[in-house]
N, C-alpha and C positions, 0 to 999 in steps of 0.2 A: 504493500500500500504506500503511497509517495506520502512527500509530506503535505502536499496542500491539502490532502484528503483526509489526514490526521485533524489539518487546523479546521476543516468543516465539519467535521464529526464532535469537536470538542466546541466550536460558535452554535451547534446545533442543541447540544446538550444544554448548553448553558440555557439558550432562549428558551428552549422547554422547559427547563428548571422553572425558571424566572414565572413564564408561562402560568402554568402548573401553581405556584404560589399566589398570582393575580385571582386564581379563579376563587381557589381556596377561601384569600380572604373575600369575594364577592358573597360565598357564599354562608358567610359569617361575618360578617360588618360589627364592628363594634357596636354595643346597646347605644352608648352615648353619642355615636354620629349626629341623631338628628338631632337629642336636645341640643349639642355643641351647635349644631346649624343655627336651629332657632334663637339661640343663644347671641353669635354674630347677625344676624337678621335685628337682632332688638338694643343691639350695643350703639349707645349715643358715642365711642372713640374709636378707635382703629383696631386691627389686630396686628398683634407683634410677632413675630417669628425668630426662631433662635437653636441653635445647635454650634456642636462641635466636629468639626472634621468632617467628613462625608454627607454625615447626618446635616449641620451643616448649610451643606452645598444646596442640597435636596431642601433643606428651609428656605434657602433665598430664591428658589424658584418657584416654590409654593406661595411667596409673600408673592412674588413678580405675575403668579399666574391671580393672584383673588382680586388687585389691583387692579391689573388689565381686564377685570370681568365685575367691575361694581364695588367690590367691598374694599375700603382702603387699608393697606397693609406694607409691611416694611419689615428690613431685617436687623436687629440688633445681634452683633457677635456678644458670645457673653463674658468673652474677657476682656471687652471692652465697657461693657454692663457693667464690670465689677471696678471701674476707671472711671468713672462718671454719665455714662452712657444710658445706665437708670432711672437717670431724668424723662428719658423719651417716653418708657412704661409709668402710663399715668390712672388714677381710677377713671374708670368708663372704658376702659380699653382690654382688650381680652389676650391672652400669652400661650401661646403653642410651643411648647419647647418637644425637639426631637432627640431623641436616644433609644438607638439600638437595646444596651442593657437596662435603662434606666438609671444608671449611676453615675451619671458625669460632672466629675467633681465641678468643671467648670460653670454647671448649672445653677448651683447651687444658692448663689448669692439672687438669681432671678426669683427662684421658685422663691426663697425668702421674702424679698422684695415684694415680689406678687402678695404671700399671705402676709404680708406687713399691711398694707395699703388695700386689702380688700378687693385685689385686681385679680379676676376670674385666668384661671391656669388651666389648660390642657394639657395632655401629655400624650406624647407620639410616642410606642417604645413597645417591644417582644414582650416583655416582663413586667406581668399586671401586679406584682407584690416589690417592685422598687422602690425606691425613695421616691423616687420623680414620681410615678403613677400613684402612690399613695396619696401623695401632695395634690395630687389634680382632683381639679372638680370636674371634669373631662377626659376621661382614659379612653383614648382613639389606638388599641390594641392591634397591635400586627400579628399574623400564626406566627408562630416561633420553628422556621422553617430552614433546614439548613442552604447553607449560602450555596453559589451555584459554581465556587472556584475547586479546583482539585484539593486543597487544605482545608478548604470549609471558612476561612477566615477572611478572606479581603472583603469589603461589604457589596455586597451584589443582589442579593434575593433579598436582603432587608431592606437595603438604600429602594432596591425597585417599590416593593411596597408602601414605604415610607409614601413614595412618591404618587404611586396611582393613589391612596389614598386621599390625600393633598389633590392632585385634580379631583377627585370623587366630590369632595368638599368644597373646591373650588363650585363646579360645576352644578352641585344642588342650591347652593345659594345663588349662584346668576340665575336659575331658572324660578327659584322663588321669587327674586326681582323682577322678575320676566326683561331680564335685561336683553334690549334692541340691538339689532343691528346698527343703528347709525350712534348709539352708544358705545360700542366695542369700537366704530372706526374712529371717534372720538380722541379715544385712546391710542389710536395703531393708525396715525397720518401718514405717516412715512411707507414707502417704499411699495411691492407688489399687494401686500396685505390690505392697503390703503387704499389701494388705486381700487381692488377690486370692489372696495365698500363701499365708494363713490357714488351716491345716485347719479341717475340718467339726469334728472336738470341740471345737472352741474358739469356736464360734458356735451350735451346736444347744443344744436346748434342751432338758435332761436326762431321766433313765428317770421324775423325778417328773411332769414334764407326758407323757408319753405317755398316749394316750388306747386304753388295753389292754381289749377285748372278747374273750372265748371263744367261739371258733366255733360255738358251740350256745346262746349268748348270745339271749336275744328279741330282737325290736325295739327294743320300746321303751326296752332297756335302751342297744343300739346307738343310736341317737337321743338318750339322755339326754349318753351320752359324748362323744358329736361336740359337742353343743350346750355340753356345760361345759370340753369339752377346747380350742375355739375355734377347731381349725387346717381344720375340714369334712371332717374325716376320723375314721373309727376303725380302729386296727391289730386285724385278726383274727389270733389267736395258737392255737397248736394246743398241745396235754396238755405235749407238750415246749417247749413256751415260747419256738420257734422261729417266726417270722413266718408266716402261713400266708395271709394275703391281708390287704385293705384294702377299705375300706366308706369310700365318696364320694359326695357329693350325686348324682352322676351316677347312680351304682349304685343311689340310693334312689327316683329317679324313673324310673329303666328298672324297676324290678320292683315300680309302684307298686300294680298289682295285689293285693291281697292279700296284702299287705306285712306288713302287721301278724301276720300269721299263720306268717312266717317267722324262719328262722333266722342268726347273723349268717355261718355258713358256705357258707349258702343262694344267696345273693344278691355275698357279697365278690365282689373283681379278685384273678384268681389271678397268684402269680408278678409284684407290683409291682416298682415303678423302684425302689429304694434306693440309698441311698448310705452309704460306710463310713465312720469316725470319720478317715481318714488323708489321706482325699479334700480336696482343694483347694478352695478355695473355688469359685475360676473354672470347676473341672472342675465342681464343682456347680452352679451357675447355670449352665452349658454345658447341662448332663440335665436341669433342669426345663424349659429352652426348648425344647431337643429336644424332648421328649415332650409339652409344651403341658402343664405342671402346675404348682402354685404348694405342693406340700408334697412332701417327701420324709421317709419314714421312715429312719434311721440304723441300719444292723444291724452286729454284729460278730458272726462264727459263723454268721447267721442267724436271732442273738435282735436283736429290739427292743432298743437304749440310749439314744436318742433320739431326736428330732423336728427337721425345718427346716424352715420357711418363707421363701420367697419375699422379705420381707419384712426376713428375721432380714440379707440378703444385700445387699441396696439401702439397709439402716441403716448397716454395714459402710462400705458403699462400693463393694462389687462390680458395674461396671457394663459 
C-alpha cells in the first residue's frame, strides 16, 4: 500500500471519528441548551466567551459566529481577565467559558468573578463533576469521546464538539430572533458574502433605463428600443402600466415572418421571469441560470421599476 493511501485511510478515520461524535452529541444535547438559549434571548449585556488553548481558539469563533448572527458577543483571554480584563464581564452579561476537562486553572479567576458579581456562567466541558461545571448555572456537556489522533491526546473530537455545539447555539438563537437576511448582510458588507446579500434595488438599473414599448407599439419602434435601451430586450406594458410581456431577440427571429407588419403585443413572451426590488442578489442570479436568460425585468405591483442584467451581477461579484 503507498503512502498516500496510508494518509487517506488515517484523514478518513479521523472524519468518521469526529463524524460519529457530532451525531452522538445531536442525539443527546445537553438538558440546559435551551434554558442557556432563552437565557441569552433575555440578557439586557453581551455574552462573553473564554478559554485556554485550543479550547480557546474554538471560543473566539463561537463569540465571532453569535455576533455575526444577532447576539452581541466577544472574547476575553483569561489570563488577561486575571490582568484587568474583568472589567469587560459586567452584571447583565452572561460567561461561557470552554474546557475540555473542566479544570483550567487559568479559568478560574473568571468563574470567580462571575459568582462574585452575580454574572450568569456556562460551562462548555467533557466533565459534568469539574470545578468549572459545578460552578455553572449552564452545563452545555460534550460525550466524553475519545479524540480522533492515534495517542488519543491532541484535541480533535472535543475541540470539534466544542464547536458544532457553539454553532448549535449560535444558530437557535438567530432563529429565535428570526434574524433576516439583510441583517446578517449588515454585518458581512465586504466581499462575495456581501455582494450576494445585496438586494436587487440596489444593483438594477432604474425606471430611466427601462426600455418601455406599448403593446400596440410597431416594430420598428420595438427594434428602435431594444437597440438604444442595450439590454436585447423590450418591456411590453399594457394601458395600466402593469408589465404585460417582453420582446427578445428570440421573439424577433421566431416571428421573422412578416414582422414588420406586427404589433409589439403580437409577437411578446407572455407572463416573463421577473424579479422584485427585495430579491437577493444570489436569489437573482439563481433565476437567470434557471431559466437560461441574461436580463430580468424588476417589477413591484407588476409595474416595471427597473432592469438587471446578467452582467450588472458578475461586476458585483455575484458568483
Amino acid at each position: 500500500m503507498s503512502a498516500s493511501n496510508d494518509h487517506s485511510i488515517t484523514a478518513a478515520r479521523v472524519l468518521r471519528t469526529e463524524g460519529e461524535a457530532l451525531l452522538a452529541l445531536a442525539a443527546a444535547l445537553p438538558a440546559d441548551l435551551g434554558p442557556c438559549v432563552e437565557a441569552i434571548l433575555a440578557l439586557p449585556g453581551r455574552v462573553i466567551l473564554g478559554g485556554i488553548g485550543k479550547s480557546g481558539h474554538v471560543a473566539r469563533k463561537i463569540a465571532a459566529t453569535l455576533a455575526s448572527t444577532g447576539t452581541p458577543a466577544f472574547f476575553v483571554h483569561p489570563a488577561e481577565a486575571s490582568h484587568g480584563d474583568l472589567g469587560m464581564v459586567m452584571p447583565g452579561d452572561l460567561c461561557i467559558l470552554l474546557s475540555n476537562s473542566g479544570e483550567t486553572a487559568e479559568l478560574r479567576d473568571m468563574v470567580a468573578h462571575c459568582a462574585r458579581f452575580g454574572i450568569a456562567l456556562a460551562g462548555m466541558s467533557r466533565n459534568p463533576g469539574s470545578a468549572l461545571m459545578q460552578a455553572a448555572d449552564f452545563r452545555l456537556t460534550i460525550p466524553d469521546l475519545p479524540e480522533a489522533c492515534a495517542i488519543g491526546m491532541a484535541p480533535t473530537t472535543s475541540t470539534t464538539l466544542m464547536m458544532g455545539l457553539g454553532d448549535a447555539l449560535a444558530v437557535a438563537l438567530m432563529e429565535a430572533r428570526r434574524f433576516r437576511p439583510e441583517e446578517f448582510r449588515a454585518f458581512h458588507p465586504g466581499g462575495k458574502l456581501g455582494a450576494q446579500l445585496t438586494p436587487v434595488r440596489q444593483v438594477m438599473h432604474g425606471a430611466d433605463r427601462l426600455p418601455l414599448v406599448a403593446e400596440d407599439a410597431p416594430m420598428s419602434q420595438v427594434i428602435l428600443t431594444m437597440t438604444a435601451g442595450g439590454f436585447g430586450i423590450a418591456a411590453v406594458v399594457g394601458a395600466d402600466g402593469r408589465l404585460a410581456g417582453v420582446v427578445s431577440d428570440g421573439d424577433l427571429r421566431r416571428h421573422m415572418a412578416g414582422l414588420m407588419d406586427r404589433r409589439a403585443g403580437e409577437i411578446c413572451s407572455r407572463a416573463p421571469v421577473t424579479a422584485a426590488p427585495d430579491m437577493l442578489a444570489a436569489e437573482a442570479l439563481a433565476l437567470l441560470n434557471r431559466n437560461k436568460i441574461t436580463v430580468l425585468i424588476v417589477c413591484q405591483d407588476g409595474v416595471p421599476v427597473g432592469i438587471l442584467h446578467l452582467h450588472d451581477l458578475l461586476r458585483l461579484g455575484v458568483m
